[in-house]
VEXVEX-764765 format. One record per residue (C-alpha): x, y, z. Coordinates in nm, 2 decimals. Layout:
residues N
PT        x        y        z
PT        X        Y        Z
...
end
This chain:
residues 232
PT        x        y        z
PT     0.00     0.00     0.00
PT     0.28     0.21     0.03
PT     0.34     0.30    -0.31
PT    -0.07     0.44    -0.29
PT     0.04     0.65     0.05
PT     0.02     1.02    -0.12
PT    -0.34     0.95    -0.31
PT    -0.49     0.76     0.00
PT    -0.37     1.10     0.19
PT    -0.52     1.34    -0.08
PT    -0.84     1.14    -0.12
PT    -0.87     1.15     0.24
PT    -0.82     1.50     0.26
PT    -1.02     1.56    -0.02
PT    -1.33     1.38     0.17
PT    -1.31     1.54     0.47
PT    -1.33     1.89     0.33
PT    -1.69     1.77     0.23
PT    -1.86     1.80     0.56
PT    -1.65     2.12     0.62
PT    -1.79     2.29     0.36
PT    -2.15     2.14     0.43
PT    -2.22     1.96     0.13
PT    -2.26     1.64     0.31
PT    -2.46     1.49     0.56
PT    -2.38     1.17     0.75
PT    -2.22     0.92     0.42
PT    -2.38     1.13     0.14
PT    -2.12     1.19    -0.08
PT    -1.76     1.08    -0.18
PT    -1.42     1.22    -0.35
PT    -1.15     1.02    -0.53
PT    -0.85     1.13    -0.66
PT    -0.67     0.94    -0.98
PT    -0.23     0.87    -1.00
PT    -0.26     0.82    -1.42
PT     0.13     0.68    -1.40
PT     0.00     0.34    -1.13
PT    -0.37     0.37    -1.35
PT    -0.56     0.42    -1.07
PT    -0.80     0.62    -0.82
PT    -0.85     0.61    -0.44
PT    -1.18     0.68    -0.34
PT    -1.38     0.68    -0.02
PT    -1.49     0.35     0.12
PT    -1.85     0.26     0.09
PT    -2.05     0.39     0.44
PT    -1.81     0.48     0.64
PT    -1.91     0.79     0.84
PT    -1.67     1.12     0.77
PT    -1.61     1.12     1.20
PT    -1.52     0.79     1.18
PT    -1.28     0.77     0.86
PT    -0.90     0.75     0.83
PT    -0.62     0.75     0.56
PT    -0.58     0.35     0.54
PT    -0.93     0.33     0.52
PT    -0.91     0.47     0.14
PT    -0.96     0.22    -0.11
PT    -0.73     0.18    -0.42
PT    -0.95     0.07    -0.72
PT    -0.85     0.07    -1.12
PT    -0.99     0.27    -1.43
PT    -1.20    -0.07    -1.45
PT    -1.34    -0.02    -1.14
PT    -1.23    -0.36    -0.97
PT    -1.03    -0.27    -0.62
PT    -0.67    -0.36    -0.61
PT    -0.60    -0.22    -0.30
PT    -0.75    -0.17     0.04
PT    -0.94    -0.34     0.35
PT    -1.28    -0.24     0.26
PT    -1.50    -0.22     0.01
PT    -1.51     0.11    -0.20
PT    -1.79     0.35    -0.29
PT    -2.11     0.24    -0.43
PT    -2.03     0.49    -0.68
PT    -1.69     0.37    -0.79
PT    -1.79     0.26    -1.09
PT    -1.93     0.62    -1.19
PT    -1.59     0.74    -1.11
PT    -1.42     0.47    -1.32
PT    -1.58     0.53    -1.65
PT    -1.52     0.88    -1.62
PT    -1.14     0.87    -1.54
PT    -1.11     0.60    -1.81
PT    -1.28     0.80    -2.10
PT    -1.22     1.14    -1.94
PT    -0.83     1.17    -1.96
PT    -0.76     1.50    -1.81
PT    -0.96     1.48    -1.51
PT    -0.78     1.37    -1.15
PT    -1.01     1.43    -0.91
PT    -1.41     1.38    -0.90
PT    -1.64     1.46    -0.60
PT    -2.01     1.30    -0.57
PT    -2.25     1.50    -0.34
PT    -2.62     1.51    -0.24
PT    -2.58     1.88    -0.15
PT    -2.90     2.07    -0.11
PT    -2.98     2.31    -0.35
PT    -2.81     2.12    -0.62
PT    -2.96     1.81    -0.57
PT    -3.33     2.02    -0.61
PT    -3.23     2.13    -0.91
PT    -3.16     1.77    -1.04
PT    -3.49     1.66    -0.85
PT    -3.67     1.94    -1.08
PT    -3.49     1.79    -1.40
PT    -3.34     2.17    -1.48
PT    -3.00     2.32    -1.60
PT    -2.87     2.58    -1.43
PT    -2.94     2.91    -1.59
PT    -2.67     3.15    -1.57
PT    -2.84     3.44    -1.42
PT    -2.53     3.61    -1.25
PT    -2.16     3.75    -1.28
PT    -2.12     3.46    -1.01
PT    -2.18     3.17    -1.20
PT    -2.00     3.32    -1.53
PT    -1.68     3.36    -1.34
PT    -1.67     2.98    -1.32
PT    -1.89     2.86    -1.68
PT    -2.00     3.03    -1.93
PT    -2.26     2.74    -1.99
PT    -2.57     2.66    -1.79
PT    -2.48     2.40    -1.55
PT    -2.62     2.10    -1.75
PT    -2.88     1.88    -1.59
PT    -2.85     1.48    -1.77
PT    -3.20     1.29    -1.82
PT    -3.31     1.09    -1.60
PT    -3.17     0.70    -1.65
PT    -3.35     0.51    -1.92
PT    -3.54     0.15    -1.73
PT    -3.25    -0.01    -1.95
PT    -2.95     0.13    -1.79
PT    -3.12     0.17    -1.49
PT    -3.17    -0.27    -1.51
PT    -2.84    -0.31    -1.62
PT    -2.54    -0.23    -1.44
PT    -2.66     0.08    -1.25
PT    -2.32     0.29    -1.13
PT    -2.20     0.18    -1.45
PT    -2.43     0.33    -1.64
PT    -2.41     0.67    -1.47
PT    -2.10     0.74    -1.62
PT    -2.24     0.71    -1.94
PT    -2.52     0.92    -1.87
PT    -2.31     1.24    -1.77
PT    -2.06     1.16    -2.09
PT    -2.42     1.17    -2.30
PT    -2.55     1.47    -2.17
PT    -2.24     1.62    -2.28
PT    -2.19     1.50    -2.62
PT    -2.56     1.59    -2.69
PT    -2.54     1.94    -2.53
PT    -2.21     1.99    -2.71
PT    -1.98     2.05    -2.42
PT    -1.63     2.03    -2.32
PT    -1.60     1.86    -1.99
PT    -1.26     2.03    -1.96
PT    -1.46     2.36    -1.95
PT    -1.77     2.30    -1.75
PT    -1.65     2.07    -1.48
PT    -1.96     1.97    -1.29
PT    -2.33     1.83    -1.38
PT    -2.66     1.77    -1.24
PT    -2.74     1.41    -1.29
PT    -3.15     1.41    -1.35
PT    -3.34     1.30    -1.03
PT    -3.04     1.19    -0.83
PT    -2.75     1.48    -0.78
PT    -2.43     1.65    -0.85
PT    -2.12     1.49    -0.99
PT    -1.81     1.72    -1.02
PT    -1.48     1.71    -1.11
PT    -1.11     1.90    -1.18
PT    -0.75     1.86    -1.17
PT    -0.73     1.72    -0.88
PT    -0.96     1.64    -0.61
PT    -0.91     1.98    -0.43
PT    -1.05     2.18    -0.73
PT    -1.30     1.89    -0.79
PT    -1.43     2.00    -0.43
PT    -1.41     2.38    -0.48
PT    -1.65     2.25    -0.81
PT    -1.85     2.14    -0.61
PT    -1.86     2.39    -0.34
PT    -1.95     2.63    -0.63
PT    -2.17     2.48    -0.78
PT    -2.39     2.46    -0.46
PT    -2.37     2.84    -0.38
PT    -2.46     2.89    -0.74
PT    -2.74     2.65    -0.73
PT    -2.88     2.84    -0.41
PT    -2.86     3.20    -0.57
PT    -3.03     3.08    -0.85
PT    -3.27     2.91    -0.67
PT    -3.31     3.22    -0.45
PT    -3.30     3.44    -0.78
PT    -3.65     3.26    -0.94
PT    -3.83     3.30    -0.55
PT    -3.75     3.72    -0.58
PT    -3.88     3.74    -0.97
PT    -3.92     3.37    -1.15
PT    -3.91     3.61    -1.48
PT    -3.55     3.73    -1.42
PT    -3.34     3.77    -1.67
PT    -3.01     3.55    -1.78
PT    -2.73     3.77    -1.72
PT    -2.63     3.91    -2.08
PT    -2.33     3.78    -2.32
PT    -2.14     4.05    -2.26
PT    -2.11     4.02    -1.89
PT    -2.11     3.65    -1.90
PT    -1.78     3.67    -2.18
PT    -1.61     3.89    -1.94
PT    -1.64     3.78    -1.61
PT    -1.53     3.43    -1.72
PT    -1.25     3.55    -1.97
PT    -1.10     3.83    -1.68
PT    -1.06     3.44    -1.40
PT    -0.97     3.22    -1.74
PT    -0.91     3.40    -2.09
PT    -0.57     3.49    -2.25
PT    -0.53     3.79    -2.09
PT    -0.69     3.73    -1.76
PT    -0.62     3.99    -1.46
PT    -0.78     3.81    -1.16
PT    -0.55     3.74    -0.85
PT    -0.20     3.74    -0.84
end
Protein backbone atom coordinates (compact mmCIF):
# COMPACT_ATOMS: atom_id res chain seq x y z
CA UNK A 1 0.00 0.00 0.00
CA UNK A 2 2.80 2.11 0.26
CA UNK A 3 3.36 3.03 -3.13
CA UNK A 4 -0.73 4.36 -2.92
CA UNK A 5 0.39 6.50 0.47
CA UNK A 6 0.20 10.16 -1.18
CA UNK A 7 -3.37 9.52 -3.14
CA UNK A 8 -4.89 7.61 0.02
CA UNK A 9 -3.74 11.00 1.88
CA UNK A 10 -5.25 13.41 -0.85
CA UNK A 11 -8.42 11.43 -1.22
CA UNK A 12 -8.68 11.52 2.44
CA UNK A 13 -8.19 15.03 2.61
CA UNK A 14 -10.15 15.64 -0.20
CA UNK A 15 -13.30 13.81 1.74
CA UNK A 16 -13.07 15.38 4.67
CA UNK A 17 -13.29 18.93 3.31
CA UNK A 18 -16.93 17.68 2.26
CA UNK A 19 -18.61 18.02 5.62
CA UNK A 20 -16.48 21.21 6.24
CA UNK A 21 -17.89 22.85 3.57
CA UNK A 22 -21.53 21.41 4.34
CA UNK A 23 -22.17 19.57 1.27
CA UNK A 24 -22.61 16.40 3.10
CA UNK A 25 -24.56 14.89 5.64
CA UNK A 26 -23.82 11.67 7.51
CA UNK A 27 -22.17 9.20 4.22
CA UNK A 28 -23.85 11.35 1.39
CA UNK A 29 -21.19 11.92 -0.82
CA UNK A 30 -17.60 10.82 -1.77
CA UNK A 31 -14.15 12.25 -3.53
CA UNK A 32 -11.53 10.21 -5.26
CA UNK A 33 -8.48 11.29 -6.62
CA UNK A 34 -6.66 9.37 -9.79
CA UNK A 35 -2.27 8.66 -9.98
CA UNK A 36 -2.62 8.17 -14.23
CA UNK A 37 1.34 6.84 -14.05
CA UNK A 38 0.02 3.40 -11.32
CA UNK A 39 -3.73 3.67 -13.48
CA UNK A 40 -5.63 4.21 -10.74
CA UNK A 41 -7.98 6.17 -8.24
CA UNK A 42 -8.48 6.14 -4.36
CA UNK A 43 -11.83 6.81 -3.41
CA UNK A 44 -13.79 6.75 -0.18
CA UNK A 45 -14.86 3.54 1.21
CA UNK A 46 -18.53 2.62 0.85
CA UNK A 47 -20.51 3.91 4.37
CA UNK A 48 -18.12 4.81 6.43
CA UNK A 49 -19.05 7.92 8.41
CA UNK A 50 -16.71 11.22 7.68
CA UNK A 51 -16.09 11.15 11.95
CA UNK A 52 -15.21 7.94 11.78
CA UNK A 53 -12.81 7.74 8.58
CA UNK A 54 -8.97 7.51 8.25
CA UNK A 55 -6.22 7.50 5.62
CA UNK A 56 -5.84 3.48 5.37
CA UNK A 57 -9.35 3.33 5.17
CA UNK A 58 -9.13 4.69 1.37
CA UNK A 59 -9.59 2.24 -1.07
CA UNK A 60 -7.29 1.84 -4.23
CA UNK A 61 -9.50 0.70 -7.22
CA UNK A 62 -8.45 0.66 -11.23
CA UNK A 63 -9.87 2.70 -14.31
CA UNK A 64 -11.96 -0.70 -14.53
CA UNK A 65 -13.41 -0.24 -11.37
CA UNK A 66 -12.29 -3.57 -9.67
CA UNK A 67 -10.28 -2.70 -6.19
CA UNK A 68 -6.70 -3.56 -6.12
CA UNK A 69 -6.00 -2.23 -3.03
CA UNK A 70 -7.48 -1.67 0.40
CA UNK A 71 -9.39 -3.39 3.53
CA UNK A 72 -12.80 -2.36 2.57
CA UNK A 73 -15.00 -2.16 0.11
CA UNK A 74 -15.10 1.08 -1.96
CA UNK A 75 -17.86 3.48 -2.86
CA UNK A 76 -21.07 2.36 -4.32
CA UNK A 77 -20.26 4.89 -6.82
CA UNK A 78 -16.90 3.65 -7.85
CA UNK A 79 -17.94 2.61 -10.92
CA UNK A 80 -19.29 6.16 -11.87
CA UNK A 81 -15.94 7.40 -11.10
CA UNK A 82 -14.20 4.71 -13.23
CA UNK A 83 -15.79 5.35 -16.52
CA UNK A 84 -15.23 8.77 -16.23
CA UNK A 85 -11.42 8.74 -15.41
CA UNK A 86 -11.11 5.99 -18.13
CA UNK A 87 -12.80 8.03 -20.98
CA UNK A 88 -12.16 11.43 -19.36
CA UNK A 89 -8.26 11.74 -19.61
CA UNK A 90 -7.57 14.97 -18.13
CA UNK A 91 -9.62 14.81 -15.07
CA UNK A 92 -7.79 13.74 -11.55
CA UNK A 93 -10.10 14.33 -9.07
CA UNK A 94 -14.10 13.79 -9.01
CA UNK A 95 -16.44 14.63 -6.03
CA UNK A 96 -20.13 13.02 -5.65
CA UNK A 97 -22.46 14.98 -3.37
CA UNK A 98 -26.19 15.09 -2.43
CA UNK A 99 -25.78 18.85 -1.45
CA UNK A 100 -28.99 20.71 -1.06
CA UNK A 101 -29.80 23.05 -3.50
CA UNK A 102 -28.09 21.16 -6.18
CA UNK A 103 -29.63 18.08 -5.67
CA UNK A 104 -33.28 20.16 -6.09
CA UNK A 105 -32.32 21.26 -9.06
CA UNK A 106 -31.57 17.67 -10.38
CA UNK A 107 -34.93 16.62 -8.50
CA UNK A 108 -36.69 19.36 -10.80
CA UNK A 109 -34.94 17.86 -13.95
CA UNK A 110 -33.42 21.75 -14.83
CA UNK A 111 -30.01 23.20 -15.99
CA UNK A 112 -28.70 25.76 -14.30
CA UNK A 113 -29.37 29.15 -15.90
CA UNK A 114 -26.73 31.53 -15.75
CA UNK A 115 -28.41 34.37 -14.15
CA UNK A 116 -25.26 36.11 -12.53
CA UNK A 117 -21.63 37.53 -12.78
CA UNK A 118 -21.17 34.57 -10.09
CA UNK A 119 -21.85 31.72 -12.02
CA UNK A 120 -20.01 33.25 -15.32
CA UNK A 121 -16.82 33.58 -13.39
CA UNK A 122 -16.74 29.83 -13.22
CA UNK A 123 -18.92 28.62 -16.76
CA UNK A 124 -20.04 30.30 -19.33
CA UNK A 125 -22.55 27.41 -19.85
CA UNK A 126 -25.67 26.61 -17.94
CA UNK A 127 -24.85 24.03 -15.55
CA UNK A 128 -26.21 21.05 -17.49
CA UNK A 129 -28.83 18.80 -15.90
CA UNK A 130 -28.50 14.79 -17.71
CA UNK A 131 -32.03 12.90 -18.17
CA UNK A 132 -33.07 10.88 -16.02
CA UNK A 133 -31.68 7.00 -16.46
CA UNK A 134 -33.46 5.08 -19.15
CA UNK A 135 -35.41 1.48 -17.32
CA UNK A 136 -32.49 -0.13 -19.47
CA UNK A 137 -29.52 1.31 -17.89
CA UNK A 138 -31.20 1.75 -14.91
CA UNK A 139 -31.74 -2.68 -15.07
CA UNK A 140 -28.38 -3.15 -16.25
CA UNK A 141 -25.38 -2.28 -14.42
CA UNK A 142 -26.57 0.83 -12.53
CA UNK A 143 -23.22 2.85 -11.35
CA UNK A 144 -22.02 1.76 -14.51
CA UNK A 145 -24.29 3.34 -16.39
CA UNK A 146 -24.11 6.72 -14.70
CA UNK A 147 -20.99 7.43 -16.18
CA UNK A 148 -22.41 7.11 -19.42
CA UNK A 149 -25.19 9.19 -18.66
CA UNK A 150 -23.10 12.41 -17.68
CA UNK A 151 -20.65 11.57 -20.89
CA UNK A 152 -24.19 11.71 -22.99
CA UNK A 153 -25.50 14.67 -21.74
CA UNK A 154 -22.36 16.22 -22.83
CA UNK A 155 -21.88 15.03 -26.22
CA UNK A 156 -25.64 15.92 -26.88
CA UNK A 157 -25.40 19.43 -25.30
CA UNK A 158 -22.06 19.90 -27.12
CA UNK A 159 -19.77 20.48 -24.24
CA UNK A 160 -16.29 20.35 -23.19
CA UNK A 161 -16.02 18.61 -19.93
CA UNK A 162 -12.64 20.28 -19.55
CA UNK A 163 -14.61 23.57 -19.50
CA UNK A 164 -17.69 23.03 -17.54
CA UNK A 165 -16.49 20.73 -14.84
CA UNK A 166 -19.61 19.70 -12.91
CA UNK A 167 -23.25 18.29 -13.82
CA UNK A 168 -26.57 17.69 -12.45
CA UNK A 169 -27.44 14.14 -12.89
CA UNK A 170 -31.46 14.09 -13.52
CA UNK A 171 -33.41 13.00 -10.28
CA UNK A 172 -30.37 11.87 -8.29
CA UNK A 173 -27.55 14.80 -7.81
CA UNK A 174 -24.33 16.54 -8.51
CA UNK A 175 -21.20 14.92 -9.92
CA UNK A 176 -18.10 17.20 -10.19
CA UNK A 177 -14.84 17.13 -11.14
CA UNK A 178 -11.13 18.99 -11.82
CA UNK A 179 -7.49 18.59 -11.75
CA UNK A 180 -7.26 17.24 -8.78
CA UNK A 181 -9.59 16.42 -6.05
CA UNK A 182 -9.13 19.85 -4.34
CA UNK A 183 -10.54 21.84 -7.32
CA UNK A 184 -12.97 18.88 -7.87
CA UNK A 185 -14.25 19.99 -4.34
CA UNK A 186 -14.07 23.83 -4.81
CA UNK A 187 -16.52 22.46 -8.11
CA UNK A 188 -18.52 21.40 -6.14
CA UNK A 189 -18.56 23.85 -3.35
CA UNK A 190 -19.46 26.25 -6.27
CA UNK A 191 -21.68 24.78 -7.77
CA UNK A 192 -23.91 24.56 -4.65
CA UNK A 193 -23.67 28.40 -3.82
CA UNK A 194 -24.62 28.91 -7.40
CA UNK A 195 -27.38 26.45 -7.30
CA UNK A 196 -28.77 28.45 -4.15
CA UNK A 197 -28.65 32.02 -5.70
CA UNK A 198 -30.25 30.81 -8.48
CA UNK A 199 -32.70 29.07 -6.65
CA UNK A 200 -33.11 32.18 -4.54
CA UNK A 201 -33.04 34.42 -7.77
CA UNK A 202 -36.47 32.59 -9.42
CA UNK A 203 -38.28 33.04 -5.54
CA UNK A 204 -37.48 37.20 -5.80
CA UNK A 205 -38.75 37.45 -9.74
CA UNK A 206 -39.24 33.71 -11.53
CA UNK A 207 -39.07 36.07 -14.85
CA UNK A 208 -35.53 37.26 -14.22
CA UNK A 209 -33.42 37.65 -16.69
CA UNK A 210 -30.12 35.47 -17.77
CA UNK A 211 -27.35 37.68 -17.21
CA UNK A 212 -26.28 39.07 -20.85
CA UNK A 213 -23.33 37.75 -23.24
CA UNK A 214 -21.36 40.51 -22.57
CA UNK A 215 -21.14 40.22 -18.95
CA UNK A 216 -21.14 36.46 -19.03
CA UNK A 217 -17.78 36.72 -21.76
CA UNK A 218 -16.13 38.87 -19.41
CA UNK A 219 -16.44 37.81 -16.08
CA UNK A 220 -15.28 34.29 -17.21
CA UNK A 221 -12.46 35.45 -19.65
CA UNK A 222 -10.97 38.26 -16.81
CA UNK A 223 -10.56 34.36 -14.01
CA UNK A 224 -9.68 32.18 -17.37
CA UNK A 225 -9.05 34.00 -20.92
CA UNK A 226 -5.67 34.88 -22.50
CA UNK A 227 -5.28 37.88 -20.88
CA UNK A 228 -6.88 37.30 -17.62
CA UNK A 229 -6.17 39.93 -14.65
CA UNK A 230 -7.76 38.13 -11.61
CA UNK A 231 -5.53 37.43 -8.53
CA UNK A 232 -2.00 37.41 -8.42
Amino acid sequence: MAKYTHIQEAAYEANMQLPKLGLVLFTFGNVSVADRTLGVFAIKPSGVPYTALKPDDIVIVDFEGEKVAGKLRPSSDTKTHAVLYKHWEKIGGIVHTHSTYATAWAQAQRDIPNYGTTHADHTVADIPCAPPMSDEMIQGDYEYETGFQIMNCFKEKGLSYEEVEMILVGNHAPFTWGKDGHKAVYNAAVLEEVARMAFLTEQINPQAPRLKDALIKKHFERKHGPHSYYGQ
